[in-house]
matplotlib code that plots the C-alpha trace (Angstrom):
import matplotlib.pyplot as plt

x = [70.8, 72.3, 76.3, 79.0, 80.5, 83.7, 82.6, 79.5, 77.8, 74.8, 72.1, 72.4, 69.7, 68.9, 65.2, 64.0, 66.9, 69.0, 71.9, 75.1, 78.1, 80.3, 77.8, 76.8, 74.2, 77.2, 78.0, 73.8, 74.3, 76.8, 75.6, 72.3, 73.9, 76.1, 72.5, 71.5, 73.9, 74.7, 71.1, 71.8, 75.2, 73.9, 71.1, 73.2, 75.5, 72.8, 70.2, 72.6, 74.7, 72.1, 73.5, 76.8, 75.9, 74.2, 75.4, 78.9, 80.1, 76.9, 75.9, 73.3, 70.1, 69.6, 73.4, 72.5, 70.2, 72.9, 75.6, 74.0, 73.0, 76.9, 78.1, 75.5, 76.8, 80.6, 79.6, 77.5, 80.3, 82.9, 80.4, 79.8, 83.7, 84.3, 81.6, 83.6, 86.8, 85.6, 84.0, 87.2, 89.3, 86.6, 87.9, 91.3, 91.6, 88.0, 84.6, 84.9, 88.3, 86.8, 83.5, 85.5, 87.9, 84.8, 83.7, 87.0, 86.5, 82.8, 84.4, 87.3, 84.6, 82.3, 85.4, 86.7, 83.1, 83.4, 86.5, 85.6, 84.7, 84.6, 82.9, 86.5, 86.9, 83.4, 84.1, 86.6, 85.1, 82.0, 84.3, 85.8, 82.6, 81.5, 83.9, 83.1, 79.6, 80.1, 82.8, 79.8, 77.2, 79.1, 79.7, 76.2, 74.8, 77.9, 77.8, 73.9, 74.7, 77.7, 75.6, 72.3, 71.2, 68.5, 65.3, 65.5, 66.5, 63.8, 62.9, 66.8, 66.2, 62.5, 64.9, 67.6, 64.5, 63.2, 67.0, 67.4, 64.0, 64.9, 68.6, 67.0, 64.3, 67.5, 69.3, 65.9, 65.2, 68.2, 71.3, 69.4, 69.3, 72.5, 73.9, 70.6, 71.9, 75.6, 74.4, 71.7, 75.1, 76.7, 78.6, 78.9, 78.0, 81.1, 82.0, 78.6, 79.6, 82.5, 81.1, 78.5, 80.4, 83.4, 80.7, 79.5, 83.1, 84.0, 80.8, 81.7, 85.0, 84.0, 81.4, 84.5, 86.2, 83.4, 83.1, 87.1, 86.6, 83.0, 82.2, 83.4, 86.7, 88.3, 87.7, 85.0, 86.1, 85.6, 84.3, 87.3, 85.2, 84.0, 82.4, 84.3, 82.3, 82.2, 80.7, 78.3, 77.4, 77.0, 74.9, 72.9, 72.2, 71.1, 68.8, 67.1, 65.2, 62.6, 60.1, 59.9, 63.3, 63.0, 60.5, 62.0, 65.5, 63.8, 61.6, 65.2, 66.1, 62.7, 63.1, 67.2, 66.1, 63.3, 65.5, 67.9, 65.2, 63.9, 67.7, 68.8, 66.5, 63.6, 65.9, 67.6, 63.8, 62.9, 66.1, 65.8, 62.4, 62.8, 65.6, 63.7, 60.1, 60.5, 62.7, 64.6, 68.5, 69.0, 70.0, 66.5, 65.0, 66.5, 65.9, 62.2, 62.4, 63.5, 60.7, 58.9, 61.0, 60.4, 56.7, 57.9, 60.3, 57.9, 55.1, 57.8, 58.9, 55.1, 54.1, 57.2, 55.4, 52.0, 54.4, 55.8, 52.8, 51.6, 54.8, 54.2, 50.0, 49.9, 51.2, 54.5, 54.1, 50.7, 52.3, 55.1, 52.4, 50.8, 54.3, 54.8, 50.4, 51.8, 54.8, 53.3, 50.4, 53.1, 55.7, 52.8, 51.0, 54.1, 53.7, 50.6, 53.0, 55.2, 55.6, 57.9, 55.9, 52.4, 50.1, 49.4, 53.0, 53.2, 50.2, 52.7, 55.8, 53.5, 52.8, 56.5, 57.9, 55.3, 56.2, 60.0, 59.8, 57.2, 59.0, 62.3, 60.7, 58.4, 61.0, 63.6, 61.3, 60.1, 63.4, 64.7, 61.9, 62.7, 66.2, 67.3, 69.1, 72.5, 72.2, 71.6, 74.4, 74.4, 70.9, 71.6, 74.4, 72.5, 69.2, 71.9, 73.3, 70.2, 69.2, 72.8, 71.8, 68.9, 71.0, 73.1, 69.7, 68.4, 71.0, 72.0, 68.2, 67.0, 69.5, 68.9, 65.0, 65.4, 67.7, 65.4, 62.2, 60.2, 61.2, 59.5, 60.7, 62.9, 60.2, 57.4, 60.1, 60.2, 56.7, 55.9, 58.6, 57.0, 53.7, 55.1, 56.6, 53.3, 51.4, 54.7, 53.7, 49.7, 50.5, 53.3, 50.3, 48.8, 51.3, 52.6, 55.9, 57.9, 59.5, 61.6, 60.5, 60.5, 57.8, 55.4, 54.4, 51.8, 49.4, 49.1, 47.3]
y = [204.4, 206.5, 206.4, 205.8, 208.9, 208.8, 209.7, 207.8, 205.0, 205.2, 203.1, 201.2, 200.2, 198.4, 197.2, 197.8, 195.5, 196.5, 195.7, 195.5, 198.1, 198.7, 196.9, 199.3, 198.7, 197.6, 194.5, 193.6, 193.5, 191.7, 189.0, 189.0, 188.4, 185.2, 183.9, 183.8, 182.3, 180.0, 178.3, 178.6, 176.9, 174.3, 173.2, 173.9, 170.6, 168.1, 169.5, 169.5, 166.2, 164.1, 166.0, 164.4, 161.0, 160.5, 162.7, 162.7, 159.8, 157.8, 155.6, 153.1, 154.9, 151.6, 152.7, 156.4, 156.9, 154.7, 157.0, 160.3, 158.7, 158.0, 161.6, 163.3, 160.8, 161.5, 165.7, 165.1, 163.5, 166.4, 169.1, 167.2, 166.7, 170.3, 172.5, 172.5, 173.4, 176.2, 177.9, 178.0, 178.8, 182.3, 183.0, 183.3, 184.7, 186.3, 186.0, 187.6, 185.4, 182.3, 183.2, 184.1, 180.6, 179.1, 180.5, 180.0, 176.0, 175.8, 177.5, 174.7, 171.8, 173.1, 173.6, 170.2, 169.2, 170.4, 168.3, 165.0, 162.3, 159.4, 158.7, 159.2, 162.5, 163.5, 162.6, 164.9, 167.9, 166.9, 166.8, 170.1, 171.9, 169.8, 171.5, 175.0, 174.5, 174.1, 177.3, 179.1, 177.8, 178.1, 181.7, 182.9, 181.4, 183.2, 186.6, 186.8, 186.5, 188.5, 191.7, 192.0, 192.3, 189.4, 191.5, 191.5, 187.8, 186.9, 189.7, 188.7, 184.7, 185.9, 188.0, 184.8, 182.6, 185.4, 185.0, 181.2, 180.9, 183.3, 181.5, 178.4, 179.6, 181.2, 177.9, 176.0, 178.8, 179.4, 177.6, 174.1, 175.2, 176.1, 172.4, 172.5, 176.3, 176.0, 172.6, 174.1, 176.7, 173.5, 171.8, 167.8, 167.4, 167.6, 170.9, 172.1, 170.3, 172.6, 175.3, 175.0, 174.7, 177.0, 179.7, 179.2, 178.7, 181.8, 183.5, 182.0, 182.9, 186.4, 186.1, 184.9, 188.3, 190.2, 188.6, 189.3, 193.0, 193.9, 191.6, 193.7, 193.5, 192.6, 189.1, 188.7, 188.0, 184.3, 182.7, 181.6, 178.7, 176.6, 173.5, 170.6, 168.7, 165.7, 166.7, 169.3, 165.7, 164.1, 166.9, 166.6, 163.4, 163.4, 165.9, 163.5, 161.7, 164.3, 163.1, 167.0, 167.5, 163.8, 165.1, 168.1, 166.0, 163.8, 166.3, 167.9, 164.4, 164.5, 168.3, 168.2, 165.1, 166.5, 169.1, 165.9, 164.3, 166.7, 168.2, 165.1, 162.8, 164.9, 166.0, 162.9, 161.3, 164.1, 162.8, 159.9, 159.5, 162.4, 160.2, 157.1, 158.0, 161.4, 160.9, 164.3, 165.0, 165.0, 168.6, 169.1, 167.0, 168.8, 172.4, 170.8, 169.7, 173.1, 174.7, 171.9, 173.3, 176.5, 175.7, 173.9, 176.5, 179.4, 177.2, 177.3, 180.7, 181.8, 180.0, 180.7, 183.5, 181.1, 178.5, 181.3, 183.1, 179.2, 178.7, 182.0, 181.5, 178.3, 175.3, 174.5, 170.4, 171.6, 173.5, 170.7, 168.5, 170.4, 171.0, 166.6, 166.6, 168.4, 166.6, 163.4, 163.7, 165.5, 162.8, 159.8, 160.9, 160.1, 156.6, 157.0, 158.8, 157.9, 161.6, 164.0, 166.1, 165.9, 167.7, 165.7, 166.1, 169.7, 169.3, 166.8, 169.1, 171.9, 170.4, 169.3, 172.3, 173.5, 170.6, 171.5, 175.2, 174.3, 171.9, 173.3, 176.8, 174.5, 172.1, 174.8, 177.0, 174.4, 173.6, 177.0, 176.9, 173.7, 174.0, 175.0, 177.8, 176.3, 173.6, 175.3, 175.2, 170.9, 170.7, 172.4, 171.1, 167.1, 169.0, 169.8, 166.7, 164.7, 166.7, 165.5, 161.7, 162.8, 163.6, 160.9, 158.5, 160.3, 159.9, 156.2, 154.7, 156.8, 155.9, 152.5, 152.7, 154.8, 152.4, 148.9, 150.0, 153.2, 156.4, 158.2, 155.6, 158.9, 160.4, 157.7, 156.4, 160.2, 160.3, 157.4, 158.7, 161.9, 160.2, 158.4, 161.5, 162.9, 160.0, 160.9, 164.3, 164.1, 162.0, 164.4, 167.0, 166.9, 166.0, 168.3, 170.0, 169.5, 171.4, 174.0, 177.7, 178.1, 175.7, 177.8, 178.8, 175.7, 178.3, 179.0, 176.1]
z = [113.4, 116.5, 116.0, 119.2, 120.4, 121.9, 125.6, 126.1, 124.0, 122.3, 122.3, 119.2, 117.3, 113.6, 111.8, 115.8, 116.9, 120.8, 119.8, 122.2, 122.0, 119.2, 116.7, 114.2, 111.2, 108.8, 110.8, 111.4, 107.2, 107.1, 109.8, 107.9, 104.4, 106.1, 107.2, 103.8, 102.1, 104.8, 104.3, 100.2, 100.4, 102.6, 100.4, 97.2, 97.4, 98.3, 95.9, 93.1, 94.1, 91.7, 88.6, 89.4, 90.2, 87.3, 84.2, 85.1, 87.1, 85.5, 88.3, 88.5, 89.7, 92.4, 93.9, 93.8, 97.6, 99.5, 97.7, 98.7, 102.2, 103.0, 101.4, 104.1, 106.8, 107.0, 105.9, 109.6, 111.0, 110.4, 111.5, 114.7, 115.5, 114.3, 115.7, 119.3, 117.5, 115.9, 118.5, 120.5, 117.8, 117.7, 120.7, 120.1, 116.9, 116.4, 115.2, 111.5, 111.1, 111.7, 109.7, 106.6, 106.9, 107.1, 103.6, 101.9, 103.2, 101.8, 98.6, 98.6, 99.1, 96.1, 94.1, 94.8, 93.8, 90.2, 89.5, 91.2, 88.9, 90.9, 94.7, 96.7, 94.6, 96.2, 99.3, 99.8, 98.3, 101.0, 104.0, 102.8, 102.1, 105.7, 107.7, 106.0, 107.1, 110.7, 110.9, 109.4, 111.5, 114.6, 113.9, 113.2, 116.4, 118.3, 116.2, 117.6, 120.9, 120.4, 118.1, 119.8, 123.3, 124.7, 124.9, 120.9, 120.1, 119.3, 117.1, 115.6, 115.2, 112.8, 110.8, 110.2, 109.7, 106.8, 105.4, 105.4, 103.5, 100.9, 100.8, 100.1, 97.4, 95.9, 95.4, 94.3, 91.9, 90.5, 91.4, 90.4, 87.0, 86.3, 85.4, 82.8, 81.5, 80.7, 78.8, 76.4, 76.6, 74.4, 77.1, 78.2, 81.2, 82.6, 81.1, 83.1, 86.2, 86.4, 85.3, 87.9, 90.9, 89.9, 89.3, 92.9, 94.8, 93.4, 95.0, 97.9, 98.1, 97.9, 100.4, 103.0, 102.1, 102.7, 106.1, 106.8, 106.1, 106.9, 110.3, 113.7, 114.0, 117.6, 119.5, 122.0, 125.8, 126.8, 129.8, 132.0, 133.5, 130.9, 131.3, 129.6, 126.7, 128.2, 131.6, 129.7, 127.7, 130.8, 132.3, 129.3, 129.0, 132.8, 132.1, 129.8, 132.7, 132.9, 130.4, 129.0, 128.1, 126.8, 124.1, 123.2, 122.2, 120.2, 118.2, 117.7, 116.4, 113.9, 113.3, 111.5, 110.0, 108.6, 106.8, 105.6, 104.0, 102.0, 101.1, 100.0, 98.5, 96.8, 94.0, 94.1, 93.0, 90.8, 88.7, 89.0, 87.6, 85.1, 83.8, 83.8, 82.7, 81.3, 79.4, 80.9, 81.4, 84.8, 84.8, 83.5, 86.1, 88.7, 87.3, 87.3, 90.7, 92.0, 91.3, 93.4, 96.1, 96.3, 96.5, 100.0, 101.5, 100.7, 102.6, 105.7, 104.9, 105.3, 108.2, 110.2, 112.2, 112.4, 114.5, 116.7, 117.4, 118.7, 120.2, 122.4, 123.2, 123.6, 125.6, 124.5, 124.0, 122.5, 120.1, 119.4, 118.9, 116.2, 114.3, 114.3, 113.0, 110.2, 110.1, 110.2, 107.4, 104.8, 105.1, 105.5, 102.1, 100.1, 100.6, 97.7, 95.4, 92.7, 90.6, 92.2, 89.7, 90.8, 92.3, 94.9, 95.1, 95.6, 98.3, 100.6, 100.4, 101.3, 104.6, 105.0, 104.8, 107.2, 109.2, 109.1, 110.1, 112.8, 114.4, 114.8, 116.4, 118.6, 120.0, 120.4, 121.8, 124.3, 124.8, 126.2, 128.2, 130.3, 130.4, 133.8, 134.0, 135.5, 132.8, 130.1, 128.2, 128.4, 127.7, 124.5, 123.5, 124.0, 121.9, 118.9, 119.1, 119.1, 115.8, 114.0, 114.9, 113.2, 110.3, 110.6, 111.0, 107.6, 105.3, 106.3, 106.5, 103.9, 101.5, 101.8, 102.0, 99.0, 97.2, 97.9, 98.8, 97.9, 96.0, 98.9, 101.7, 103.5, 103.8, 104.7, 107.6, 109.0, 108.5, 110.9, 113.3, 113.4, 114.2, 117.5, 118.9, 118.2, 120.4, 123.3, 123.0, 123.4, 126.1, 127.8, 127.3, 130.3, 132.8, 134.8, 133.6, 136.2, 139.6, 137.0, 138.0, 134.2, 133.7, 135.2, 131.8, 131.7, 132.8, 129.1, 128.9]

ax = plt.figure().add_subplot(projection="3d")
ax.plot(x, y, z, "-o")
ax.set_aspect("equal")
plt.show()
């Protein structure tokens, strides 16, 4: 990598990436690193959340979806009334400052985690670790705009996507079974709990420093026009009319809820019926189910490049549609299953975490593409928001559904939800895109 001199700048590059001045390979590393444990810490509560419930504050397995349902729902809540604040706090005090706090709050929330022995006690830690999330996620969608320059965006967004797969096969590898090692280690299973999340606030903790002392220093000048919230909501929402951008908002709904589902309740049904009919701890069950996992996020992890490659050579709603296919036959098949172990099994989560990459390249993809250019800013900001109602939708209905109906009723609802915006998008397909200049990329077809 070229270095700055102190008379001209250089053109900076990293793995092929432009990047913008005053970003130097140490800070790509760094940015890359918060991408993957981002993804890890984000999948780490949920996944392990079962362990809690049922080894160490021993709750009913019928009270355990609507439990884990409500934790996710007031976590989605914070991020949503957060996300805004953090992003204009970055501009006052800085980027790296706001992405270490961040770090220190997720470490605080997975702390918190480790002592709490009753629901209240977990709810804090999740509203913690909640507000943790969203500094962090703020910041990496800020830092990429901030450290490379557009051309390579894309080339920068495959990179994150190779890091967030890896951050998740790391927690469904590893991190699930620590609760099942530091218990064949001799402890109860509150002794593990602890054990668990200590181990892991501490590594976050010292992620946040890293971030402090490794991100570019400085802060990054602000636009002095900003469009308020609620008129960028308005604009948004406006923008809605146009049957297009319609689709793309709810795929974003199907797309984050997709991500819910499987975060949430798979491990919550591989303890559950470990517990039950194996005759497993639920540590064990979990460590189990993890494995399950990683069968799923290295199916999303591989055919990440498959869905762009579609997204980029063919029709954008085509290429949507194909994603909710997927989507739609993975989360449909589990309403035959009843063994979070199975093969069958394996073969549904397979398609869903095909169906979960694909979608969320193929809806924000078509996305960028319809938003006009003045609106940008509003059209995205009503696409992210749709996907956190499709959070919010997730962990309330699944919970229940989970609780008094099916194991796999999360999934079987997202399933036939996937399958109607599937029928909206064949039927979008062939109507014209609209009077956008940046449509003109239905030639494609």
């Amino acid at each position: 990598m070229t270095e700055l001199t102190p008379n001209a700048p250089a053109k900076l590059r990293f793995l092929g990436l432009n990047l913008n001045g005053g970003v130097l390979g140490g800070h790509m590393l760094t940015f890359y690193l918060a991408c993957y444990m981002a993804i890890m810490l984000a999948t780490f509560v949920p996944q392990t959340q079962p362990f809690l419930l049922a080894e160490v504050l021993k709750l009913d397995p019928w009270r355990q979806g609507v439990v884990s349902g409500n934790l996710n729902f007031w976590g989605e809540i914070v991020i949503i009334v957060t996300v805004g604040l953090w992003g204009s706090l970055s501009d006052r005090v800085g980027r790296r400052a706001v992405t270490a706090m961040g770090f220190a709050l997720i470490a605080a929330g997975i702390f918190m985690y480790g002592f709490a022995r009753d629901i209240p006690g977990l709810l804090i830690g999740r509203v913690i670790y909640s507000a943790g999330i969203a500094a962090v996620s703020t910041m990496l969608i800020t830092l990429m705009a901030d450290y490379v320059k557009n051309p390579s965006r894309g080339k920068a967004t495959g990179y994150l996507g190779i890091m967030n797969g890896l951050g998740a096969m790391t927690a469904a590898l590893f991190l699930l079974k620590l609760p099942a090692i530091f218990k064949s280690g001799g402890m109860n299973a509150e002794e593990a709990a602890f054990a668990t999340y200590a181990t892991m606030a501490a590594i976050t903790f010292a992620v946040g420093v890293v971030m402090f002392f490794c991100l570019r220093a400085g802060r990054e000048q602000g636009s002095a026009n900003k469009t308020p919230m609620l008129r960028q909501l308005r604009e948004g929402i406006a923008e809605g009319r146009r049957p297009i951008i319609a689709l793309a908002y709810t795929s974003s709904f199907v797309a984050r809820g997709n991500l819910a589902v499987v975060g949430t309740f798979f491990t919550l049904w591989a303890s559950v019926y470990g517990t039950q009919e194996l005759g497993l701890t639920s540590a064990e069950a979990i460590k189990k189910g993890g494995g399950i996992l990683a069968i799923s996020y290295m199916a999303s992890l591989l055919s990440a490049p498959l869905f762009g490659i579609m997204s980029d050579r063919m029709n954008r709603v085509s290429a949507l549609a194909v994603s909710l296919l997927v989507g739609a036959v993975g989360y449909g098949s589990t309403y035959w299953l009843d063994d979070p172990f199975s093969v069958p099994t394996i073969i549904s989560l397979i398609l869903i975490g095909m169906a979960e990459v694909g979608c969320i390249i193929t809806s924000g993809v078509l996305i960028a593409e319809q938003a006009p250019d003045r609106l940008r800013g509003s059209v995205v900001g009503v696409f992210t928001l749709t996907g956190a109602v499709g959070i919010l939708v997730a962990s309330v209905v699944g919970g229940y559904l989970f609780d008094h109906w099916l194991k796999t009723g999360p999934f079987v609802f997202f399933g036939l939800i996937s399958a109607f915006v599937l029928v909206w998008a064949v039927f979008l397909r062939g109507r014209p895109a609209g009077s956008c200049a940046a449509m003109a990329t239905t030639a494609n077809r």
